[in-house]
Phi, psi and omega in degrees: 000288153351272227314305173296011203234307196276346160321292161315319166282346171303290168331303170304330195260348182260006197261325197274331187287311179299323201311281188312356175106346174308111154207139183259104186269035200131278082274022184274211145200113183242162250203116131013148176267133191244128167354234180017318171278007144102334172256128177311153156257156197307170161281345166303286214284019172270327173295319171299330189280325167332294182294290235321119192294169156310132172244083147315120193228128195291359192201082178266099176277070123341129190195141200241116181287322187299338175265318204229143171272124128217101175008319199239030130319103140275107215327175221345070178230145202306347195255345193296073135209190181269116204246118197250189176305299215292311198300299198317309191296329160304319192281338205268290208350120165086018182249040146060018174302126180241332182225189175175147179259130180289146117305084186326165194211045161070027206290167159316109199288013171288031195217012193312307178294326161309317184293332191296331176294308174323306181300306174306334161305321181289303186314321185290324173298355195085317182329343206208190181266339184275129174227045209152149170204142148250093190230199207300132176212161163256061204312325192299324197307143174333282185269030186292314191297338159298333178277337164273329163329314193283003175257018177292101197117336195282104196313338207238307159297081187315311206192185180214133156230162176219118187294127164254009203269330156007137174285331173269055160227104181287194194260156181093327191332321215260000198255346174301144179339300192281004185253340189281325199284310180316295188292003168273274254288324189292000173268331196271335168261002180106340207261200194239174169226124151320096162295125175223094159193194193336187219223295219280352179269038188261339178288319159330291184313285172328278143011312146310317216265301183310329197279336203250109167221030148238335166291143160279138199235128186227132175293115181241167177064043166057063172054355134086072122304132171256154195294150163110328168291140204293306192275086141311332187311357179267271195307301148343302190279329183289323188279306209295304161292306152353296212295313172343316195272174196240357186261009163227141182262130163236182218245136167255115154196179156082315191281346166330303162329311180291349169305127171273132191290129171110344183223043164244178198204152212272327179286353167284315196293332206292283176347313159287302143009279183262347175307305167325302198288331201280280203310266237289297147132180197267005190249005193204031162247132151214194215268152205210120177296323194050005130007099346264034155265342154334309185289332150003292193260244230252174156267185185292276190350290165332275186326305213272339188282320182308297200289305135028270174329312205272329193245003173296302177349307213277153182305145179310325197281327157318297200317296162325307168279019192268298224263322198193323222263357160264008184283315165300302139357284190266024160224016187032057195286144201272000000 
């Protein structure tokens, strides 16, 4: 009975993957034929697109170089220009993206308060997809808890991060006095924090998580496990411990970047992936674009179609929630 059942989901999953556009050329990766190229698409991926579920996607990067510095661009690199809305919407076009949460993007921090306002505008016209943001704080610095103060309440600024992954941020970094009391305080307002860092700074992250056991925590890029590792078993047993407190969430997004474009495949991805998805249960997890940086490995279509591919098994209702409806939930979208 096993046996015919998973024979069977081996079929579907292997019916849903040519559906999407997965073909494997070598150690290449080529792509499904797309409207735009003048030949219809199959009836599998018309129905799928037919079907698609809502996507809120938690983790939306913007960036203007002419408004904003950020340091840890480096020049003539695939990241160094400018990736504006009209860009998002295009890499977005026909996924069914209906919201998105701004990300903070590291600016200099003499400029924080700028990104915060800026963003708080986009969100306010309606104009876009973005109806949230999450951004840049320094929790150790002298005045944060007055700069956070001011989001207290605030339909459209959710949360804070500070990227920890940085080369000048040495590890432990996140354990000093003054950065655990700025993350109690993000608690006390209500608002929430990005965990973004090492693989290997995830025992840090418990430790942190222990201290803040009124703050909301949302884990991103699956602990930035990177694609491709032989051993997972460290990083396993650590986001598995993360997951263990219920005041954090974790975010599928991010590991793609580390994928090399053109020779992964959605089963490089899996492994982290349902690992993610397993600790964390299905109530405590979304979907997260990385956006642009996600193009490093893929385009978003790719990305978001890879997980899709990975997670076509799982009860629908699981999907949903993944794709839009805890993403709503935990940031209380409207």
């Amino acid at each position: 009975m096993s046996g015919g059942y998973n024979r069977r989901r081996f079929v579907k999953r292997i019916a849903f993957t040519a559906a999407a556009g997965w073909i494997t050329a070598g150690a290449g990766l080529s792509h499904g034929t797309e409207k735009s190229s003048g030949v219809e698409t199959s009836p599998a991926r018309r129905m799928e697109e037919k079907n698609a579920l809502p996507i809120v996607d938690t983790h939306q990067h913007l960036w203007d170089t002419k408004k904003f510095r950020l340091p840890w661009i480096e020049p003539d690199t695939p990241l160094a220009k400018n990736f504006l809305i009209e860009d998002y919407l295009q890499a977005t076009a026909g996924l069914n993206v209906v919201k998105a949460i701004y990300m903070e993007v590291d600016v200099d921090p003499a400029q924080q308060q700028a990104e915060a306002d800026y963003i708080t505008e986009v969100c306010k016209s309606g104009k876009t997809p973005t109806v949230a943001a999450v951004v840049s704080g320094r929790p150790a610095s002298e005045n944060f808890a007055n700069y956070a103060r001011q989001f207290r309440d605030s339909p459209y600024v959710k949360g804070i991060r500070q990227v920890l992954h940085n080369k000048g941020t040495p590890a432990g970094y996140c354990l000093d006095k003054r950065f655990i009391a700025g993350i109690q305080s993000l608690g006390e307002l209500g608002l929430s924090f990005d965990l973004c860092m090492r693989a290997e700074g995830l025992q840090d992250a418990v430790q942190l998580i222990g201290a803040c056991p009124k703050t909301s925590f949302i884990l991103d890029h699956c602990g930035n496990a990177k694609v491709g590792t032989k051993d997972l078993s460290q990083w396993k047993r650590d986001i598995a411990v993360v997951a263990k407190h219920d005041h954090v969430v974790g975010k599928i997004s991010g590991i793609v970047a580390s994928a090399k474009p053109g020779q992964w495949r959605p089963d490089d991805l899996a492994p982290i992936i349902n690992h993610t998805l397993e600790v964390f249960g299905p109530d405590r997890v979304m979907f997260g674009g990385d956006w642009p940086v996600c193009t490093l490995g893929a385009t978003y279509k790719e990305w978001l179609t890879a997980l899709k591919t990975i997670v076509h098994d799982r009860p629908e209702s699981d999907q949903r929630k993944l794709f839009d409806d805890n993403a709503v939930r935990f940031y209380k979208l409207a």
